[in-house]
N, C-alpha and C positions, 0 to 999 in steps of 0.2 A: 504494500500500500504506500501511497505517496501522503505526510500530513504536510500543508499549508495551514502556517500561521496566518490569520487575518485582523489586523488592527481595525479595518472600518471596513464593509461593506459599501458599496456606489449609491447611493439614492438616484433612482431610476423610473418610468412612467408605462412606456407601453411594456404589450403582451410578452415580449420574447423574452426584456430586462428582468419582469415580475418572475416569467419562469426560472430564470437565471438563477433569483433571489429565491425563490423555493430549493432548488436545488441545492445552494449554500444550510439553506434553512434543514432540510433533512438530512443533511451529511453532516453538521457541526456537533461532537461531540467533546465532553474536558477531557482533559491531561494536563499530565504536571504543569507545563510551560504554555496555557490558557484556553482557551478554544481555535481548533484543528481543521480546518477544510479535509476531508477522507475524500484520495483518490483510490481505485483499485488498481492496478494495474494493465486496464484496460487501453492501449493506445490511443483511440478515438475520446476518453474522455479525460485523461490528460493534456490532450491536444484542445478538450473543451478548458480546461485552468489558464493554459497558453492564453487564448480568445479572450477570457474571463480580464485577465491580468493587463489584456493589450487594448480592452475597451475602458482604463479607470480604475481598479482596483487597489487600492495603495497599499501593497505587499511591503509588508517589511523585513518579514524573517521567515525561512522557509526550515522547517522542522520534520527531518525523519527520520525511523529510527525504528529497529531491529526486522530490517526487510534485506531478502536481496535484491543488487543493483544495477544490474545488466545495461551494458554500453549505453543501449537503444533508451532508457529510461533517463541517463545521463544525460544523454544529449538534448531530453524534453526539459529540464530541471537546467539546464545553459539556455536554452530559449527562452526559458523564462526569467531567468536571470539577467540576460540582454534585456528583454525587453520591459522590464521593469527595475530602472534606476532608485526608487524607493529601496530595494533590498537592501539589507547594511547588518542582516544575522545571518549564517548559514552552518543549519547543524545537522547533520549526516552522522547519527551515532550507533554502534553495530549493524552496519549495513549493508556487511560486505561486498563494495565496490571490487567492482572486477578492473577496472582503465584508469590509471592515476595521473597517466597522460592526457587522458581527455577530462578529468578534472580537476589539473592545473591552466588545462586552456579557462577552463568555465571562472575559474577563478581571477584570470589576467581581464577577463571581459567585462567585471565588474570591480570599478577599483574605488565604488563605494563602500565596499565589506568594511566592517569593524570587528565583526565576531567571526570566526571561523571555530568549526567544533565538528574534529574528525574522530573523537574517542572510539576505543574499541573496534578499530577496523582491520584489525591485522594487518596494519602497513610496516611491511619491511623496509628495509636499507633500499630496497630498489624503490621500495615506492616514495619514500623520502625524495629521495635524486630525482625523481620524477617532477613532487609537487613542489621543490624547492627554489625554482626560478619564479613560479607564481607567488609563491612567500615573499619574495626580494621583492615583487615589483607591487603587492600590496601596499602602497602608501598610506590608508585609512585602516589599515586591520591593528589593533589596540588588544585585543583577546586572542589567545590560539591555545586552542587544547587538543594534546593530541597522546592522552593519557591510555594507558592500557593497548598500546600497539607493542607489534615486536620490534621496532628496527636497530636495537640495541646501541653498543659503541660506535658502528661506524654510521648509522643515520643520524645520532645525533652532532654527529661530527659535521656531517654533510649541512642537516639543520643550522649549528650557529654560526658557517659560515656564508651562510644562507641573509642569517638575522643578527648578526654580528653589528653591522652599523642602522639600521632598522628603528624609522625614525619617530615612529607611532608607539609600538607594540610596550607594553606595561604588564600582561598579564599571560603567564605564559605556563599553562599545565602540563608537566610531564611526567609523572605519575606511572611507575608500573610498564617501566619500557625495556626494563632485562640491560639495565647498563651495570658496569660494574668499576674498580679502580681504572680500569684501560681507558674512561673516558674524564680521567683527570683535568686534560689540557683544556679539551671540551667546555667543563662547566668553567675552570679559569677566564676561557675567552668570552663566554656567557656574559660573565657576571665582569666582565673589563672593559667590554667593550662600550659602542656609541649608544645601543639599542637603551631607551628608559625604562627598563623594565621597573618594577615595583613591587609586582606580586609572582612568588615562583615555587610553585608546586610540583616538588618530585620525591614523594614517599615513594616505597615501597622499593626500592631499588637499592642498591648494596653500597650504602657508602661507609668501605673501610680503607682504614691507610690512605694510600695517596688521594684516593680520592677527597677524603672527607678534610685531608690538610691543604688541598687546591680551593677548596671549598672556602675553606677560612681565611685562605691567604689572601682572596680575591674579596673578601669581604672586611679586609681591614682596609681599603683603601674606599670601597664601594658604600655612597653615601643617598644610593637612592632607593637601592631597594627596602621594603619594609615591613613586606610578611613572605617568611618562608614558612615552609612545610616541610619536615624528614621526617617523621612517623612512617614507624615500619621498617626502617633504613639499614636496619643490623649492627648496627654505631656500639661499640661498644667501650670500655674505659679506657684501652689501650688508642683508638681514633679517633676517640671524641674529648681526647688529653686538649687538641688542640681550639675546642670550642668557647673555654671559659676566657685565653689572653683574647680570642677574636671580640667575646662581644663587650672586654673593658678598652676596646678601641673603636669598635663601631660604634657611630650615631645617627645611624637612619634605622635600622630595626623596630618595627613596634609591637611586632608581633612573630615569635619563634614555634615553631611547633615539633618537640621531640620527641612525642608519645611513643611507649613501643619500643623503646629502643633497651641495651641492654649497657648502658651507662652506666650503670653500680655507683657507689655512695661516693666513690673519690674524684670521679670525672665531675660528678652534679656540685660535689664538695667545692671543687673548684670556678665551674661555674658560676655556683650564689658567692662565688668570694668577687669575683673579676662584676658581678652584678650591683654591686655595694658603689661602686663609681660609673654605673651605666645608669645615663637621666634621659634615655630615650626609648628603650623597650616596657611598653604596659604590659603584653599577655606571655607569658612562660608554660610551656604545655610539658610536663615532664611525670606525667600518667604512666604508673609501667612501667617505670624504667629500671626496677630493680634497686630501691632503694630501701633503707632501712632505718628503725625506730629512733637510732642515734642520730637520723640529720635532721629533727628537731630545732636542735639547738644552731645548727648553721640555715633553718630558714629562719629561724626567728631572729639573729643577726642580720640575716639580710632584709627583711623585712623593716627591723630599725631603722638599718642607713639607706636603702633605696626608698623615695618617696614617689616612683613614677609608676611601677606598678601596680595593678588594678586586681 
């Protein structure tokens, strides 16, 4: 099935417009992310959405998600993306797309996107290299999620030099992409580069040793970003030694998220010490991480001397 988001509906008078409007009226059902125009996968009535969208319809985000995605569908979902400049959301979330080549064209076509949301699509390193000159030439895209694919160390490789100088983009999901220390360099040049990012979501992924000290090195200097996410990360006391000098030197952070992680009492120890001189992090997520009854007394220290967190 194909879902179209619909912000407004046309107001319209004769016979065929009214029928138009029933059609929207009996297809509109909720979901999470509002009410859904339902296409079936019918040719002829996807081609009816195209018409729809090319006589008025002020489309602004097209929303679909756990269907498969056959070329021939692709290329209705580029037409209509052409032909309606209002779009500025596109979320495509397990949808197993088969052509990542022909949805980097669909992507170049509209370079009103702000959102782009490829989650869960099993895109590999190949398909990376694929959609990564449409990334670059996004000029409006501000959001990209692209959580729970495969394309591990060498797609994300490919990715931030892709997004490396990337003049919009702030918000950036990757989440659960099978990377491990090999992409050290990677997140260093992420997190060095021009791109503004702000918010940067990558739990669940392995960051030990060199990784997790790339991580830190590139955040002592970096004064924009200011919510990350590692939860789930594997982080444990021996590579996450280097977490507590990183954040008595940052001051953009406002929000850390370490849950999950296997930290133990000397790594977090260290941490609330280096947090005792940081006046810019509010939120500390350190759920789970393997601590114990004796750091009491070192959050109640740091709670004394830091007055910023919440």
């Amino acid at each position: 099935y194909m879902g179209l988001l619909m912000e407004k509906t046309p107001s319209k008078s004769s016979k065929m417009e009214r029928m138009e409007q029933q059609l929207y009226a009996s297809l509109n059902f909720p979901l999470n992310y509002g009410k859904m125009l339902l296409f079936n996968s019918i040719k002829s009535e996807m081609e009816l959405g195209s018409e729809l969208i090319r006589k008025g319809a002020e489309l602004e985000e097209i929303h679909i998600e756990r269907c498969a995605f056959p070329s021939e569908s692709l290329a209705i979902i580029g037409k209509e993306i052409s032909y309606s400049p209002t779009i500025s959301i596109l979320r495509l979330r397990e949808t197993r797309i088969f052509d990542f080549s022909l949805l980097s064209e669909i992507i170049k076509s509209n370079q009103g996107l702000m959102t782009i949301d490829l989650r869960g699509n099993e895109i590999t390193s190949e398909g990376i290299k694929a959609l990564a000159p449409a990334l670059k030439m996004a000029s409006s895209l501000t959001q990209l999620n692209l959580s729970r694919n495969t394309f591990g160390n060498e797609g994300l490789k490919t990715l931030v030099q892709a997004l490396y100088n990337h003049p919009m983009l702030s918000q950036l999901e990757i989440d659960n992409i099978l990377i491990n220390d090999a992409a050290a360099e990677s997140i260093f040049l992420l997190l060095t580069g021009a791109c503004p990012l702000t918010h940067l979501d990558i739990r669940m992924n392995k960051f030990q040793d060199s990784l997790c000290e790339s991580l830190c090195k590139a955040l002592m200097k970096n004064t924009k970003l200011t919510r990350l996410f590692l939860g789930w990360s594997e982080i444990t006391s021996k590579s996450g030694n280097c977490l507590g000098p990183m954040l008595g030197k940052n001051n953009g952070l406002q929000e850390l998220d370490l849950q999950n992680n296997k930290l133990g009492s000397d790594a977090t120890s260290d941490i609330f010490m280096h947090l005792q001189n940081n006046h810019t992090l509010l939120r500390l997520n350190v759920q789970n991480c393997c601590l114990v009854s004796s750091m009491s007394h070192a959050i109640a220290t740091l709670l004394a001397n830091n007055h910023t967190l919440t």
